[in-house]
C-alpha positions, -999 to +999 in steps of 0.1 A: -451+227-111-420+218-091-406+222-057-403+210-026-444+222-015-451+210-052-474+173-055-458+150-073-469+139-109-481+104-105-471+093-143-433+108-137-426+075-118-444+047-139-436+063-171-404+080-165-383+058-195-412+071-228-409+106-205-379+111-215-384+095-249-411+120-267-415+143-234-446+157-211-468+166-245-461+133-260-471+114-231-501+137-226-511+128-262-507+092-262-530+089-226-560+110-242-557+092-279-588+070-288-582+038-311-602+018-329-589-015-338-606-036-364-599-078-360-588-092-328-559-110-346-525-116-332-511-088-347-534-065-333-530-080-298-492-073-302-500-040-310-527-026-285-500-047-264-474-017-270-499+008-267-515-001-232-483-004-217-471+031-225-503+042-211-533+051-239-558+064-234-591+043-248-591+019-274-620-003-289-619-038-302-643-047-333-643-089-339-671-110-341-652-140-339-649-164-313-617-179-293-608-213-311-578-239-303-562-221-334-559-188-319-540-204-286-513-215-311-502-177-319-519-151-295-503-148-262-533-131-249-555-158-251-560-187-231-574-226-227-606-207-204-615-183-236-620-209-263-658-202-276-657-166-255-661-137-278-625-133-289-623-092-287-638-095-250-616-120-238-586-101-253-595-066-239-603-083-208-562-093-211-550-064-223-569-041-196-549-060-168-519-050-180-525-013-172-553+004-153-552+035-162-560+025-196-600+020-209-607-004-235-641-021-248-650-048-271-678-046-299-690-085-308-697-074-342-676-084-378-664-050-385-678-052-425-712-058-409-702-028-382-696-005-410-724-010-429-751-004-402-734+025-389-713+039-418-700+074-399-690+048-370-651+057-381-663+094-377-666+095-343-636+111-327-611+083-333-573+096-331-562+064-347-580+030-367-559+002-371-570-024-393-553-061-390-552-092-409-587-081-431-598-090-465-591-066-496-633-057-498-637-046-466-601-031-465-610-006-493-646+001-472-627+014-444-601+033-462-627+052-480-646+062-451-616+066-428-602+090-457-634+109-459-637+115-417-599+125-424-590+097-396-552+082-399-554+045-409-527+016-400-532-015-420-513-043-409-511-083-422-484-107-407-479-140-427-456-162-403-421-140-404-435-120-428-457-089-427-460-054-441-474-018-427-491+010-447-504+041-435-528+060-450-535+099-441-539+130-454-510+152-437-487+143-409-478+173-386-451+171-357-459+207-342-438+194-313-404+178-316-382+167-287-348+173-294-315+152-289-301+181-273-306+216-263-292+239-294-285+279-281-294+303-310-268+330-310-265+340-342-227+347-337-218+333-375-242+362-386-247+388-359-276+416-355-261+449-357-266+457-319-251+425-309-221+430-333-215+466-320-223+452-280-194+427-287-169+454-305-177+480-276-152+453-249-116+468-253-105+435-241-066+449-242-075+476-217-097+456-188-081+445-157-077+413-150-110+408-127-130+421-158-110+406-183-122+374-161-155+383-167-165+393-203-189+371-215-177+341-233-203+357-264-181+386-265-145+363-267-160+342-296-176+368-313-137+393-312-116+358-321-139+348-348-135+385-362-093+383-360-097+347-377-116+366-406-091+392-406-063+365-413-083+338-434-100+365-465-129+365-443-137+329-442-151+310-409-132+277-403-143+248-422-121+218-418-118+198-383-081+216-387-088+248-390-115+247-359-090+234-340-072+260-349-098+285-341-101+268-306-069+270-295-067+304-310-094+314-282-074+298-256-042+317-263-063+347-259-066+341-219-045+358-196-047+328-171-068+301-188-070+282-156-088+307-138-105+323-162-143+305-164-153+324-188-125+316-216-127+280-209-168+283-218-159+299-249-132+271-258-160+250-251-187+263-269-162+279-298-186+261-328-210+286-316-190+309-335-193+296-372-224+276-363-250+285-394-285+293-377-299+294-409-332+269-414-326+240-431-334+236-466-366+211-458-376+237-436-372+265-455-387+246-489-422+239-464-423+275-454-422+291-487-446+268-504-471+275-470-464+314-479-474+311-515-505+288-511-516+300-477-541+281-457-574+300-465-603+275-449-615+278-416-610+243-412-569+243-419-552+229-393-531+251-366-500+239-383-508+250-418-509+287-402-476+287-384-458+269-413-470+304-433-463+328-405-432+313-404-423+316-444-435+355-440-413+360-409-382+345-430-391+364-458-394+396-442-376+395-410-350+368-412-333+383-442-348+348-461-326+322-440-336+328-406-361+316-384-375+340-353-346+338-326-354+312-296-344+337-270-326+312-239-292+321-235-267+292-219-252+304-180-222+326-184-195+338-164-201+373-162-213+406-139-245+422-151-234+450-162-215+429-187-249+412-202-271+428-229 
């Protein structure tokens, strides 16, 4: 909601910089995800360190160890006052201050001993378990049961200047991507028949100069990307030459280029004319296989189902390259009537 009656959101201010990073959704994500970290090491105070700052939303500390002299010596987030203090307490009671809209808690407990009084304990609605600095027994304990509750699971060990990172999971699904930049899907390299014959239908020779002024810039592309055809055996442009070519072919098609907005758009957008819309081939490999072996449990994630919608829509509607069309269109320079 936006506007000048609108209330303000209160996270657009303190978060504005990981906003604009992985967007509204992402940030929604990150402040209702629950982790569970296991071993109050170094490591994983560095981590929950990124991770309260950006604004989770719970996470849970499992260490029965207490605060000695040799923890001062490489964790930031404990202190002189916290030697013999639980050391997950005293570092969730650090890492809370840093953000208070995050919730944390600390479990006294050695996590090998957790796990074996209360096996399903990695079953219980955790988005994330992070596992730091632990032996190889109880490592393959909580990989097994994190596999079975179908729970991702970071393992990290730093030695000095050394460390490594594994991940273990059974699928990783992005249903939501922020892109770099906003891409408009106009087909014009491969046109629909009612958008070719909408685009044919402007006798451009004919109009007077306050309609010529006015034809949208989809029309100019789509009639000078049809003459380059005409001349080049009815190849698009390919080399950074030939483009350039094509662009200053669409400028020398204005009457008065200087006052003629909607020329200058289509010089500026000319790549929209041999652009390929087509999925890529990652894209298109995921869908078919989701089309042959469709998702048939009840249990199948969300993602599973529009991955195989998506290979029968470019099997059967997208003449098996094509994706469904986004629908925004960029501003033009234009009349109505001019606008299908």
């Amino acid at each position: 909601m936006s506007g000048p009656g609108a209330p303000a959101d209160p996270n657009a201010a303190r978060y504005d910089r990981q906003l604009r990073l992985w967007g509204a959704n992402g940030q929604r994500a990150l402040m209702e995800a629950r982790v569970l970290v296991l071993g109050a090491s170094a490591t994983a105070a560095e981590t929950l360190k990124n991770l309260v700052l950006p604004g989770i939303g719970h996470f849970t500390i499992v260490d029965g160890a207490t605060v000695t002299r040799r923890d001062l010596g490489n964790n930031f987030f404990l202190i002189e006052e916290h030697v013999g203090q639980p050391r997950a307490a005293a570092m969730t009671q650090m890492l809370l201050e840093m953000n208070d809209d995050v919730r944390g808690e600390a479990k006294v407990v050695d996590p090998a001993q957790l796990l074996a009084a209360e096996p399903d304990f990695l079953s219980r609605g955790w988005d994330l378990v992070v596992a730091t600095q632990m032996d190889g027994t109880t490592l393959a304990s909580v990989a097994a049961k994190a596999w079975d509750a179908e729970v991702p699971l970071m393992i990290l060990r730093s030695i000095g200047l050394l460390g490594y990172l594994r991940l273990q999971l059974r699928r990783h699904e992005v249903v939501e991507a922020k892109p770099d930049a906003k891409h408009w899907d106009l087909r014009l390299a491969d046109k629909w028949p009612e958008l070719d014959e909408f685009c044919r239908s402007f006798d451009m020779g004919g109009l007077d100069d306050r309609a010529h002024r006015h034809v949208p810039f989809v029309v100019i592309l789509s009639q000078r990307m049809e003459a380059w055809r005409a001349a080049h055996g009815g190849r698009a442009p390919k080399s950074m030459a030939e483009k350039n070519d094509f662009k200053a072919s669409v400028k020398a098609a204005s009457r008065y280029f200087a006052d003629e907005l909607n020329f200058q758009e289509a010089v500026s957008n000319s790549y929209m004319a041999y652009a390929d819309s087509a999925v890529g081939y990652e894209v298109a490999e995921m869908a078919a296989g989701a089309r042959k072996n469709p998702p048939t449990n009840a249990d199948a994630s969300n993602f599973s189902f529009l991955v195989a919608a998506l290979g029968d829509f470019i099997e059967n509607e997208g003449n098996g390259k094509y994706g469904p069309l986004a629908g925004p269109l960029p501003d033009m320079t234009s009349v109505r009537s001019s606008v299908l």
